[in-house]
C-alpha positions in Angstrom: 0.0 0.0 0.0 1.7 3.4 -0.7 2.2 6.4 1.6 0.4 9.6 0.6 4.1 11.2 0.1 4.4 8.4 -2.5 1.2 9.0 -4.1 1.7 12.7 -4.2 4.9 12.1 -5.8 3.6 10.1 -8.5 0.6 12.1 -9.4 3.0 15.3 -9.2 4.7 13.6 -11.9 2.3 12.0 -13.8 0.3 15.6 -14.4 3.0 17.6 -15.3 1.8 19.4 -18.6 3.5 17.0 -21.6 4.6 14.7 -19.9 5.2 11.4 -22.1 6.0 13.1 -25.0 2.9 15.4 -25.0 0.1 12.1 -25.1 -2.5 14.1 -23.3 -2.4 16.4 -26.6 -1.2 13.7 -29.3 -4.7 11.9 -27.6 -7.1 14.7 -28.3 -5.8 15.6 -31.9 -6.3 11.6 -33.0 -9.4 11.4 -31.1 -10.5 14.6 -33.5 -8.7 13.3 -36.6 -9.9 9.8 -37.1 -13.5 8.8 -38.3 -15.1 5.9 -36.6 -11.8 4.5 -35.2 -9.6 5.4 -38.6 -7.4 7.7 -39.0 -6.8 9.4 -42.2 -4.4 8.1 -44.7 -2.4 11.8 -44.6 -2.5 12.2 -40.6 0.7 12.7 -38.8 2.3 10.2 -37.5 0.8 10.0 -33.6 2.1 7.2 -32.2 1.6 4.0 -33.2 0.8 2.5 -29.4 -0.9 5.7 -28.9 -4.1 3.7 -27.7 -2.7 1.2 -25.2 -0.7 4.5 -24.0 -3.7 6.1 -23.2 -5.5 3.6 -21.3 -2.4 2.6 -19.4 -2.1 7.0 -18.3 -5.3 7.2 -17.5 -6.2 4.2 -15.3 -2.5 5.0 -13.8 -3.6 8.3 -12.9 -7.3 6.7 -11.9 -5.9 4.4 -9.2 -3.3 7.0 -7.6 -6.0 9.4 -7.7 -8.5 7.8 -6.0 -6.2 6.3 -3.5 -4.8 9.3 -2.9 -8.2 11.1 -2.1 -9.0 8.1 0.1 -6.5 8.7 2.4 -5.8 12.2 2.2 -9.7 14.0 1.3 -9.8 15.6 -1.8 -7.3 18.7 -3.4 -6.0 20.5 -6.6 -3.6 17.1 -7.1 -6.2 14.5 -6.9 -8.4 16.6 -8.9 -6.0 17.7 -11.7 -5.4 13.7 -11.9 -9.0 12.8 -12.2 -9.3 15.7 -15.1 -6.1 13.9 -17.1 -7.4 10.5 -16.7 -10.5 11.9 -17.9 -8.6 13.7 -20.8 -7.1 9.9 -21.8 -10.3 7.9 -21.8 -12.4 10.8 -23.1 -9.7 10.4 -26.1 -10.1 6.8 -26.5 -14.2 7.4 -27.1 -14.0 10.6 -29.0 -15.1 9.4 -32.5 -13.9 5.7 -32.0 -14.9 3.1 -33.7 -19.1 2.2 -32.9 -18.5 -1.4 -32.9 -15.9 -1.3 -30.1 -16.6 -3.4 -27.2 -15.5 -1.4 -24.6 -17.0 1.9 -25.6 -19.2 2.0 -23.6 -17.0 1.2 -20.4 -14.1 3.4 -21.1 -17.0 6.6 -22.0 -18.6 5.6 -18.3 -14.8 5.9 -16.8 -13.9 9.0 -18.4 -17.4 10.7 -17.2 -17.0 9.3 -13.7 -13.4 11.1 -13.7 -14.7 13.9 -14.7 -17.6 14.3 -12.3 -14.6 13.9 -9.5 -12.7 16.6 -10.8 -15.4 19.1 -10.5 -16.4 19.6 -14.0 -20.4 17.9 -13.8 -21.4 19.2 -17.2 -18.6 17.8 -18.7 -19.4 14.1 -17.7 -23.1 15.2 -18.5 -22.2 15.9 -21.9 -20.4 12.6 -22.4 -23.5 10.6 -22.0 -25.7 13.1 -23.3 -24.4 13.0 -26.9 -24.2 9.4 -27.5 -26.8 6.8 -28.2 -27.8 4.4 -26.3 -26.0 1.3 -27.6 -22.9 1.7 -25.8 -22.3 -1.4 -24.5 -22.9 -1.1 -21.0 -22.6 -3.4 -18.1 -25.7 -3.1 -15.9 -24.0 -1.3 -13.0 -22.2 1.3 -16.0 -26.2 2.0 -16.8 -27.4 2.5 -13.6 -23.8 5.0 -12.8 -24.8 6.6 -16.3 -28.1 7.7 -15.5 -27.1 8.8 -11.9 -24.5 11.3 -13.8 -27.1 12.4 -16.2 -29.0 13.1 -13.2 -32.6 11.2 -14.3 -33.0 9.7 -10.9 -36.4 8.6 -11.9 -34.7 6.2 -14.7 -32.1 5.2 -11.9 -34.7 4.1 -9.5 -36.6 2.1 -11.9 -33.6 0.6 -13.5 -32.2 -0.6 -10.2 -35.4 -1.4 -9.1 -35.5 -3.6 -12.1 -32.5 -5.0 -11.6 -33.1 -6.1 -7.9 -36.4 -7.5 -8.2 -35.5 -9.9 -10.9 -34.9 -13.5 -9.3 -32.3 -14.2 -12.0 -30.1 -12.0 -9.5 -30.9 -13.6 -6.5 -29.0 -15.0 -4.1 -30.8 -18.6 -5.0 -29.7 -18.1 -8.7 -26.5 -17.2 -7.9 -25.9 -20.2 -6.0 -27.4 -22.6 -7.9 -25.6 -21.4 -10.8 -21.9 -22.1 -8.5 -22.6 -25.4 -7.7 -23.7 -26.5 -10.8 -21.5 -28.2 -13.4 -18.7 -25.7 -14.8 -20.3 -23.1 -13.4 -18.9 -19.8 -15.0 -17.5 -18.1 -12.2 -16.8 -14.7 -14.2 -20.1 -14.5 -15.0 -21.5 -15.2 -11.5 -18.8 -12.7 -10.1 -20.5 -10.3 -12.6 -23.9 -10.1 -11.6 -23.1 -10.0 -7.9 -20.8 -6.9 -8.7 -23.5 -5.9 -10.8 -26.3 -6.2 -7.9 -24.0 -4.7 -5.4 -23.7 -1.2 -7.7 -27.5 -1.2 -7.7 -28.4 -2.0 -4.5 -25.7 0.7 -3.4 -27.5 3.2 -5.7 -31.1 2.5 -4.0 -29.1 3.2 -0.9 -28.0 6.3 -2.1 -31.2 7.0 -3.6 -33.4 6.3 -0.6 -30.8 9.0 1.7 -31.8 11.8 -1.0 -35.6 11.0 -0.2 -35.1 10.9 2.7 -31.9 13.3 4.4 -31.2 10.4 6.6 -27.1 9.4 6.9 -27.8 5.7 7.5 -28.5 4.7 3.8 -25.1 6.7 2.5 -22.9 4.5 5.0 -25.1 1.4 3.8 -23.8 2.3 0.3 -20.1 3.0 1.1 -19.8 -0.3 2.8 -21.6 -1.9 0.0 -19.6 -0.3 -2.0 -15.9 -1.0 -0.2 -16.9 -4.7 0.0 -17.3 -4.9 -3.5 -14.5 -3.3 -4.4 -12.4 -5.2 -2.0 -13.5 -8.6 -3.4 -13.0 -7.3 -7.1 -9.5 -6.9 -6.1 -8.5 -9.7 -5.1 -5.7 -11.4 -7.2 -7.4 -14.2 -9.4 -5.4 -17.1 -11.1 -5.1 -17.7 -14.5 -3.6 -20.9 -16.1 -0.3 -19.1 -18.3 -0.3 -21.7 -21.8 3.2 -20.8 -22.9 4.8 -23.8 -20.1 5.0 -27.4 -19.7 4.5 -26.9 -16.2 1.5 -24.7 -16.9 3.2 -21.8 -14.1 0.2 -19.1 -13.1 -0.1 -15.3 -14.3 -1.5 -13.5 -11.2 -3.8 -11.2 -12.4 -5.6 -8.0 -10.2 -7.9 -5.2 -11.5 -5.4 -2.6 -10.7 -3.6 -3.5 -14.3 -1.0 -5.1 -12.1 -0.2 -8.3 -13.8 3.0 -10.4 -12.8 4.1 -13.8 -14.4 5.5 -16.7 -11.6 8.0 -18.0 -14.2 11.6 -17.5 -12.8 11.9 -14.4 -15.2 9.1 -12.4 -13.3 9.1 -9.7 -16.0 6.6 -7.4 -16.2 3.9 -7.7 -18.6 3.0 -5.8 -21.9 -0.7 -6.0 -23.5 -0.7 -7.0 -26.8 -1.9 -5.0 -29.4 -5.5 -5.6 -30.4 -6.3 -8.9 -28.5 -7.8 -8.8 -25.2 -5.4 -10.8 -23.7 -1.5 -10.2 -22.3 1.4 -11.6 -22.8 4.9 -12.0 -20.9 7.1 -9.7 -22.4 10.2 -12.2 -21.5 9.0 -16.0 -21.7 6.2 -15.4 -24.4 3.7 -16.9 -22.1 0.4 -16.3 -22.1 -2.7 -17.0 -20.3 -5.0 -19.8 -21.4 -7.8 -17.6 -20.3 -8.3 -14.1 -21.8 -8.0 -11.3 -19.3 -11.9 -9.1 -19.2 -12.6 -6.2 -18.1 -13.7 -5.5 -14.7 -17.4 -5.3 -15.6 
């Protein structure tokens, strides 16, 4: 766990203005550039990892951010972070390609940054000016309308959500001790369930003025965070001995071969590879959804 010297050290650094040879600003003139994903044939040369560099940025400058105001409250640092991160992922949406999986995902992440650095319209305007296939998980939908302010949609979304049996606790545990049971899947919907019942939480406190329901939605909240986190195994195929990648949400992803290199994501393929021993998992690597 860092310090808060060591986070405010790495966000000082990660926010000074150009930093990584100017990708903040290389990001937003691609993003305006390119027509559904594709950049002309005469654009400037960019960067050719220019998309992998600006998830990587802004979910770096996500995570120190948010720990950061965790420990410390909010300030100008943690909000100058959120508004970068929000500058990379509002990049990787901005006229991308409609057929992308994770449009919808990355568009919720840069609205949510922006809405913690202050600038509400902003994320309001993300949502606002898209349709509405984007994608979404269930808990992105509910998060969307909340920052688009339609509470009404919220409650009756959530609502939805919550009363459907196919999300109940009996469901969910029938579905793990059946054969193979998909355990990403059934991970998924109790994240998914947790988000909404943390936003009828939250809901029920604005009716209401009462404190009570806010804590009941932090801790839901914390709780499912805290088991999202925590480091899953996946099967590496590049080994006769079949050694694990250890793989968390926080994009930290460490291969137990003896050459414990770090690893690099592969260009186009949702999957990673080890950047020394080739290996790579047998199991492709989702998004936290």
């Amino acid at each position: 766990m860092e310090t808060i010297d060591e986070l405010t050290t790495f966000l000082e650094a990660a926010t000074v203005d150009g930093i990584l040879g100017r990708l903040l600003y290389r990001g937003a003139a691609w993003s305006l550039m390119r027509e559904e994903g594709v950049l002309p044939a005469n654009a400037p040369p960019l960067g050719v990892t220019i998309e992998t560099d600006l998830a990587e940025h802004g979910f770096a400058l996500l995570r120190g951010a948010m720990a950061l105001r965790a420990r410390a409250g909010p300030s100008e640092l943690t909000s100058k972070a959120f508004e970068r991160a929000a500058n990379a992922f509002e990049a990787l949406v901005r006229n991308c390609d409609p057929g992308a999986a994770d449009r919808g995902f990355r568009r919720t992440i840069a609205a949510a940054a922006y809405h913690l650095a202050g600038f509400s319209a902003v994320a309001y305007s993300l949502f606002n000016e898209t349709a509405d296939d984007l994608n979404v998980s269930p808990g992105e939908a509910a998060i969307r309308h909340l920052i688009l302010r339609d509470l009404g949609q919220m409650r009756a979304f959530v609502r939805d959500w919550l009363d459907d049996a196919a999300h109940g606790d009996e469901q969910i545990a029938e579905a793990l001790t059946g054969e193979d049971p998909d355990i990403d899947e059934v991970l998924s919907t109790i994240l998914n369930t947790t988000i909404c019942r943390a936003l009828a939480h939250f809901d029920f406190a604005l009716e209401t003025g009462e404190p009570e329901p806010i804590e009941n939605a932090r801790a839901l909240l914390r709780t499912a965070v805290s088991r999202r986190t925590t480091p899953r195994m996946f099967r590496c195929g590049g080994s006769r001995t079949s050694p694990a990648i250890s793989s968390t949400t926080s994009g930290s992803i460490r291969c137990t071969r003896t050459c414990r290199p770090s690893l690099q994501k592969e260009q186009r393929r949702d999957t990673q590879i080890c950047a020394d021993c080739s290996s790579r998992p047998s199991t492709p690597v989702r998004h936290p959804r």
